[in-house]
N, C-alpha and C positions, 0 to 999 in steps of 0.2 A: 606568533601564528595568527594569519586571518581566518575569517569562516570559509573564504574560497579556497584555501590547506587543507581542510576541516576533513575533506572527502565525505564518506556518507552522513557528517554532522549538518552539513549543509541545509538547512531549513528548505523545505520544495511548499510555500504556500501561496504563492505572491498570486493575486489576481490582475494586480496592473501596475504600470509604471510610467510616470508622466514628469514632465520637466516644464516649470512655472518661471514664471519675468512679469517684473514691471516694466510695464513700454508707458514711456513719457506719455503717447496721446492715447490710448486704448484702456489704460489701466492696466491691473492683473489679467493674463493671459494663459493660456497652454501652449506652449512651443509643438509639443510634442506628446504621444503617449502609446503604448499597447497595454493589450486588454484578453485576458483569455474568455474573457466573454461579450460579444459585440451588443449587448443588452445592457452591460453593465454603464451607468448612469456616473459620469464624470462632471456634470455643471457643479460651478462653484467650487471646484474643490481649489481653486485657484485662492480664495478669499481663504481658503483654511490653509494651507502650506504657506501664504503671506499674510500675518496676520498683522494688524494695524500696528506700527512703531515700531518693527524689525528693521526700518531702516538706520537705527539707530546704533545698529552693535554691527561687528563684522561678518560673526556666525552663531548659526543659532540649530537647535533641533528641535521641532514640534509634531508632536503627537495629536490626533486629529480622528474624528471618525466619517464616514461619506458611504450615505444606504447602508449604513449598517455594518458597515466593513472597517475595522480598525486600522491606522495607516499613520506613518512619519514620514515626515522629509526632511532633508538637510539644506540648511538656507543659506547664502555664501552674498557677503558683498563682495562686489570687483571692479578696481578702479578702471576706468576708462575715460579716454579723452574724444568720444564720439560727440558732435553736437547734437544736445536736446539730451541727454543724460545727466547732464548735472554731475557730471565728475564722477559717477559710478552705476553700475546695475545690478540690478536686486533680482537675486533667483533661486529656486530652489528644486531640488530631484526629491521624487517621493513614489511610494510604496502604498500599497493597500493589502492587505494581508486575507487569508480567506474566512468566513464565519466560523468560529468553532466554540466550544465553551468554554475558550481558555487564548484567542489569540493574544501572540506575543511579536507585536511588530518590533518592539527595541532589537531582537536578534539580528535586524540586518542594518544597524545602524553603522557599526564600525564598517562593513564594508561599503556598503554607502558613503561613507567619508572617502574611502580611499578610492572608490570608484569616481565620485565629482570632483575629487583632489586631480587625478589624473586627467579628467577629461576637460577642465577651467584650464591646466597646465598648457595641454595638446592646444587649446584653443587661442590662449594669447600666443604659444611658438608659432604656430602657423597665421595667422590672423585673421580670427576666424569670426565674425561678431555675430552674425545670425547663420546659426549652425542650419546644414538642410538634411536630408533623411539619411545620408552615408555617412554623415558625422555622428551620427546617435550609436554606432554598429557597436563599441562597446557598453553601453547601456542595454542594446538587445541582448547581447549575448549573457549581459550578466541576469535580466528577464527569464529568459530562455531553461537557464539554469536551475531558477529557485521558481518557478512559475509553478501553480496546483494544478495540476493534468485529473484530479480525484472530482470525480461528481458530488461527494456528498462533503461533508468536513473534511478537514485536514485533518490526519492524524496528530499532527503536531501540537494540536490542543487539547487533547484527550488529557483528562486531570486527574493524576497518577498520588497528589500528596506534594506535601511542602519538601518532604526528602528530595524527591524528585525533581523537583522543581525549583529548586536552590544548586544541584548539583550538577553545576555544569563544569562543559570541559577545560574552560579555563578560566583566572579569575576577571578575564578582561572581557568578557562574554557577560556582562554584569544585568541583573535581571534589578527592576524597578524595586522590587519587595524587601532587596538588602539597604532599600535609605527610610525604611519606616524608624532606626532609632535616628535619625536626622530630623524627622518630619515631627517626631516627639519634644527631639531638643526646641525648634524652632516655636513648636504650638505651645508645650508646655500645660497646663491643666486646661487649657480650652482645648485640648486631644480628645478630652473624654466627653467636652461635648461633641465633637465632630463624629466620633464613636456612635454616640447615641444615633444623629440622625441618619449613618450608614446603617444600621442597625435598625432602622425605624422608616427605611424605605422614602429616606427624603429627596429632596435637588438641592444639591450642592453646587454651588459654583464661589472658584476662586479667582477673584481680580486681581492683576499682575503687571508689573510694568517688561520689556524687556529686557535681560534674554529670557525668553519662558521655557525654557526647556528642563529647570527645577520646576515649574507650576506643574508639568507633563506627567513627571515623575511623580509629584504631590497626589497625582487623581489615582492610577493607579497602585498607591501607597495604600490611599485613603480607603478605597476599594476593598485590599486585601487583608483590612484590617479585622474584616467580621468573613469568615471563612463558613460558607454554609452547607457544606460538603458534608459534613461527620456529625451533622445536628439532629437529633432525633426526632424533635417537635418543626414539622415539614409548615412551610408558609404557602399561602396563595401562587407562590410560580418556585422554581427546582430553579431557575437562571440567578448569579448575584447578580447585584445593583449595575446598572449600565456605566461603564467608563466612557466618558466620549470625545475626551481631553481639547483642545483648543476647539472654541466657540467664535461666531464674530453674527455680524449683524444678519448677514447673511440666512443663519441659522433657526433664527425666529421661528419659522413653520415647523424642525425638527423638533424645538423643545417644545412646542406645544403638540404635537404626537406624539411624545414619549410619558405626557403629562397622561396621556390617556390609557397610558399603556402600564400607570400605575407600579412602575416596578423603580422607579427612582434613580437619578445615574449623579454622576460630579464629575464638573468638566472644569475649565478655563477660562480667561478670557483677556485681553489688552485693551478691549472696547468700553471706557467710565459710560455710556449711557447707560449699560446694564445695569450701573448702580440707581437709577433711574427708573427702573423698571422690578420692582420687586416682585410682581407676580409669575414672575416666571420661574423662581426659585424661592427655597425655603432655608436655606442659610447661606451668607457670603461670607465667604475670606479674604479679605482684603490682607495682602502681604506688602501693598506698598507703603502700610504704616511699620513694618519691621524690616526697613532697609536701614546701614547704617546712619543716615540724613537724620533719621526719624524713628532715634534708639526706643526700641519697645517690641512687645510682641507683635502678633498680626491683630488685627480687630476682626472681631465676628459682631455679624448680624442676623437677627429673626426679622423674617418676613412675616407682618402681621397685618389681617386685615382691618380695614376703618371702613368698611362701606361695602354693604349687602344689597345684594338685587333680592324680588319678590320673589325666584326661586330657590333661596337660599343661600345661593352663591356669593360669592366675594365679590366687589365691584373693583376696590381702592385697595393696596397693600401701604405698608411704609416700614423702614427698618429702624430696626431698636436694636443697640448695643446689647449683647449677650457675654457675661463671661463663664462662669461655672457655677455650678451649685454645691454646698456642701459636702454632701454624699459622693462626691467628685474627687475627694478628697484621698477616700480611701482606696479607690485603684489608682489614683495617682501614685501614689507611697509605693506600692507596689513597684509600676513600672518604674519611675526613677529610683528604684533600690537597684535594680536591671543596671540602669544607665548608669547609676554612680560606679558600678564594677568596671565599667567597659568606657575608658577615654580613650577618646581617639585623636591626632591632631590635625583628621580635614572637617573642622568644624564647620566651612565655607563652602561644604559642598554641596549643596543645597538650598546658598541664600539666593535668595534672588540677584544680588549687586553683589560680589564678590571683590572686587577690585574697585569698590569705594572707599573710603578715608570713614573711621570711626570718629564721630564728633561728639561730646562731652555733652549731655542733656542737662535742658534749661531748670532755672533753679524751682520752679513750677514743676517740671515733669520730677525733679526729684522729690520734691513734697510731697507729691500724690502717691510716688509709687511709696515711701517709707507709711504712708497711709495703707498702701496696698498688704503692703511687710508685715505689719500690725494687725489687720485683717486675716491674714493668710497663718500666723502664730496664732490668732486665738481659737480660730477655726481647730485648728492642730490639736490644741488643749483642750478644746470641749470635748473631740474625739477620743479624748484621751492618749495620742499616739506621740505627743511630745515627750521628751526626755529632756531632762534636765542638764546632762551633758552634751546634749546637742552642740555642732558649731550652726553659726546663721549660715548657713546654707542659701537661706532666702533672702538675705539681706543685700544690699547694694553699696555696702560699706567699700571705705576706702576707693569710689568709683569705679570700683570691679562688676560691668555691666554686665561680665559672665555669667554671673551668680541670678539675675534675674529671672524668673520664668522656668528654674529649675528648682521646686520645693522638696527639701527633705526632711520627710517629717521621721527625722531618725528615730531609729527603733532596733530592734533585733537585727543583727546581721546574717540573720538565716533565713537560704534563699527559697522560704516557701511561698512561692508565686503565689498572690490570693488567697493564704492563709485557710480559711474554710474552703475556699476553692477547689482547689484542686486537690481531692484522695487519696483519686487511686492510677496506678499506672498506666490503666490503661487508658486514663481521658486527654492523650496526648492531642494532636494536631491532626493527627489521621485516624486518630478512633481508635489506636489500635496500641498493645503494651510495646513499651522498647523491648530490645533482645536485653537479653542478661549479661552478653558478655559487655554489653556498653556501659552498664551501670557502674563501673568503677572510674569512669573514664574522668577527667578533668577538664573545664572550661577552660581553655587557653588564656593566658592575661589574667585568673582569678584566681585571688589565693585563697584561704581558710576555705577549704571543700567542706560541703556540709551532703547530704544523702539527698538534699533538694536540688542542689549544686549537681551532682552527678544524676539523676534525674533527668536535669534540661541539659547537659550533654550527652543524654544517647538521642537526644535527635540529628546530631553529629553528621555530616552526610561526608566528608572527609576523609577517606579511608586511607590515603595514602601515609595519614599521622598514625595509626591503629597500632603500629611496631613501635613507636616510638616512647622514649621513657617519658612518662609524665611532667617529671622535675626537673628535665631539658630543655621542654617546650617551653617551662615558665622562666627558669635561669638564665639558658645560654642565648646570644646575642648571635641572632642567624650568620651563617657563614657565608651568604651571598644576599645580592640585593633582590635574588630569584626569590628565595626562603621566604626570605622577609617578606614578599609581597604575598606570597601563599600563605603565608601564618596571619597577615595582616587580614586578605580576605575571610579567611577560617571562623576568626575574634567575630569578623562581623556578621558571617550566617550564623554562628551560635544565639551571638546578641539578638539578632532578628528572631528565629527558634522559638528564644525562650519568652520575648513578648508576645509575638504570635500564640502563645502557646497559655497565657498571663491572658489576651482578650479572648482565646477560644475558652478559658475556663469561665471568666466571669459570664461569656454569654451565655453558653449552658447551665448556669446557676439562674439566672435570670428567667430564660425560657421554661427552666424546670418551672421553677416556683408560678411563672405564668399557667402552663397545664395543667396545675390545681387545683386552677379558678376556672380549666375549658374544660365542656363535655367531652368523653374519648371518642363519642361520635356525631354526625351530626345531627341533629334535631328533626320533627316535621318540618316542612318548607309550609310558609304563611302567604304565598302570593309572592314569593321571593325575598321576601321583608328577611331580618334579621333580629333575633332575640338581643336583649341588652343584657348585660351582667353588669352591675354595679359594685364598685369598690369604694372604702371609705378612706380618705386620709391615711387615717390607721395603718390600712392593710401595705401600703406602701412600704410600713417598716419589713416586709418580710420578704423585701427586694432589697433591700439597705438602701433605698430610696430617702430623700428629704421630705413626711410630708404634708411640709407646708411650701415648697416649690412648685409653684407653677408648671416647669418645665419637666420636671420628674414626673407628673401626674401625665401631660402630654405626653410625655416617652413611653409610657406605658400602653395610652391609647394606639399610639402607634406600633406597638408590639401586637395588642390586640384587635386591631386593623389588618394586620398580615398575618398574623398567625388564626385568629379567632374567625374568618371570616371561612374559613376551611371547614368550619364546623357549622356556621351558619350565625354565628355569634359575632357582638359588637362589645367591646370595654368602654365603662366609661366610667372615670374617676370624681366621685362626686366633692365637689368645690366650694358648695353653702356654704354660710358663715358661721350655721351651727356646728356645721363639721368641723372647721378649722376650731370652732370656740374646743368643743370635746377634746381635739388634738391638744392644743394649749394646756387646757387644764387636767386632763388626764382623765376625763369622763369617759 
């Protein structure tokens, strides 16, 4: 089934639709385009549907945003024997979706496929090489269709809950938010710092080689990781973090007015100057060090400054390797207790290179990581959360490079998400208690249920299993290769569910224990100024913070930069050296 079958499923947001090329002497170009609003502002969008080094793969899908408006296109090389193309042309059809607080441009990507599938088709039977306005007629018609005829938002973004919004009508209708256990596998304990600075209102930006259409996916993953829908301690803006997904050079004046618009977004990119340019974001993910070339995780960076202007300002950035902090530790354990339940065999679906060759790391890169190993174990035991029957989980033995970047710091096999975390029923994902009849129900693919276990499966949005016996679902080997791919997606919104559900507790623990430390109201105003509240080392313990971490002290400030500034208050976690001494010594 396509979405053009779909009948009233049919998404109506589209505000425009344009069809991009490289032309040997002009550069990236607009062939073509409509627009349901003659206002609406199309420069450059050409630079973001073709972004640097997509000449490199066949096809590709990039997520993108332009004035504000979130939008993909589908990128298609095609051979041809035209002089001055060099053996093929580069182009791509694309979409812009309408404002809403929730737009979802991935929904029309499969038709998208099949619409540039057939119209590439029609163009080399006929020979067609530079299409003129009666050749675009099915591109209008399919515009026409899915176009926002609505003045204000499109309904279609209105944000109903993760139920909701995982439960679509079929599994190939796939929404970004089911490869956040992908983007776990891939990040590994640097998730949770990437956590923090979605959390902490930062600029993220991920550098990527081609195809970037997993980077696409990664921003709106990373996005949906801190859900501030059901939060009770409200921040400086009710909007999450900005997604803005494929970046290019182009973009420079957006990210500097989004810089001022203080609400933080994570985007993309295939353009290495950026790594040249730290000011302009506040952590990088570099993924081209975890392709298989260049066996290892991704590397992250902090943007930090070296050089202040007289009004306080930053002048110089530079990046510094960043990996985890202790305290890092223990939602890790957490979530891959999640992941160890739930294997799946498209582990590749989300690497960056997919169809590279796995090459055997140098006898250097194995030294350091078994240095890494040793690290990451003792960490575990100071926590206490090792067992002695553990298997190395983290180990790299036998050159089983699977095993990297996924720690288990084996413990109890009871699936109580966050342990102190999470209470009570009702601090689900939507604020709100499961039904009862769900609470008996079973995670599909897990076995020993426990009452935490039946828990994170009444957020279940699968109803058509609801009849179905339990010990079926996990025994018998589906009767069709239909079944199977419905049971397959099922596994996977659960698993999504229950982590979603794993960072909405720990952030509500967190913000708790922040409102504490904030007045319930706000203060007299001093000239506009802001009151300071001071915390000491110390007090971090009652965040389960590390603290003698630098960046744990930071994470905090930045909790109390968005949240505290509502009240008229500033955080700021004091760092002396008599502090840390009393830390140390227990003064």
């Amino acid at each position: 089934m396509t979405l053009d079958s779909a009948g009233p499923n049919v998404p109506q947001d589209l505000v425009s639709i344009f069809h991009c090329s490289f032309h040997p002497t002009k550069g990236n170009i607009i062939d073509w385009a409509l627009k349901t609003n003659p206002d609406l502002d199309l420069t450059n969008v050409e630079f973001s549907s073709l972004p640097s080094g997509l000449h490199l793969v066949e096809e590709d899908v990039v997520y993108f945003t332009k004035g504000g408006h979130q939008g993909v296109s589908i990128f298609r090389r095609r051979e041809t024997s035209e002089e001055g193309h060099r053996g093929f042309r580069l182009s791509s059809l694309g979409v812009l979706v309408a404002k809403s607080p929730r737009p979802r441009p991935w929904r029309h990507v499969l038709s998208l496929k099949s619409l540039i599938r057939s119209m590439y088709s029609r163009f080399k039977d006929e020979g067609i090489y530079d299409p003129g306005q009666f050749d675009w007629s099915s591109a209008e018609s399919f515009f026409e269709q899915r176009k926002n005829s609505r003045t204000d938002s499109s309904d279609s973004g209105v944000w109903r809950g993760w139920s909701d919004e995982l439960d679509l009508p079929d599994p190939d209708f796939y929404n970004p938010t089911t490869h956040l256990p992908h983007l776990l596998r891939i990040l590994g304990l640097s998730t949770i710092t990437l956590y923090k600075h979605i959390l902490g209102r930062r600029r993220i930006l991920i550098y990527t080689l081609p195809p970037v259409e997993a980077s696409g996916i990664l921003c709106q993953v990373a996005a949906d990781m801190v859900d501030g829908s059901s939060l009770r301690l409200k921040g400086r803006t009710r909007e999450s973090i900005r997604v803005l997904g494929m970046v290019t050079l182009s973009d420079l004046d957006m990210l500097q007015s989004e810089e001022n618009c203080r609400r933080g977004w994570v985007a993309c990119t295939t353009d290495a100057i950026y790594l040249e340019k730290p000011s302009f974001y506040d952590l990088v993910i570099d993924l081209t060090t975890s392709t298989p070339y260049k066996t290892g995780n991704p590397t992250l960076y902090l943007s930090r400054p070296t050089e202040w202007t007289g009004d306080g300002k930053a002048r110089r950035h530079k990046l510094s390797p960043v990996r985890f902090t202790w305290s890092d530790l223990k939602v890790w354990a957490e979530l891959e207790r999640l992941l160890a339940r739930h294997v799946t065999d498209d582990r590749h679906c989300c690497e960056p290179h997919p169809k590279a060759t796995v090459e055997s790391p140098s006898s250097w890169t194995g030294i350091w990581r078994v240095y890494e190993d040793v690290c990451i174990t003792c960490a575990g035991i100071w926590l206490g959360t090792w067992r002695n029957n553990s298997v190395a989980s983290y180990s790299t033995v036998n050159g089983n490079m699977a095993n990297w970047g996924q720690v288990r710091l084996e413990g109890d096999e009871d699936l109580s998400v966050g342990g102190s975390y999470v209470r009570n029923l009702g601090m689900g994902i939507e604020g709100r208690p499961a039904a009862p009849s769900d609470l008996d129900r079973e995670v599909p693919g897990v076995s020993g249920s426990s009452k935490a276990t039946k828990r994170t499966s009444g957020m279940s949005v699968w109803s058509k299993f609801t009849n179905r016996d339990a010990n079926d679902r996990l025994i018998q080997f589906p009767s069709d290769e239909e079944d199977a791919r419905l049971r397959k997606h099922e596994q996977q919104v659960l698993l999504t569910l229950a982590l979603l559900q794993t960072f909405h507790a720990h952030t509500t623990n967190l913000l708790s224990k922040l409102a504490y430390h904030l007045p319930s109201a706000p203060g007299p105003s001093s000239g506009g100024n802001l009151s300071t509240i001071y915390l000491s080392p110390r007090d971090l313990y009652a965040f389960e913070l590390g603290p003698l971490s630098g960046l744990d002290a930071q994470f905090i400030e930045w909790l109390g930069e968005e949240y505290g500034s509502r009240v008229g208050v500033r955080v700021v976690v004091r760092r002396g050296w008599r502090d840390l001494i009393r830390v140390i010594f227990g003064l």
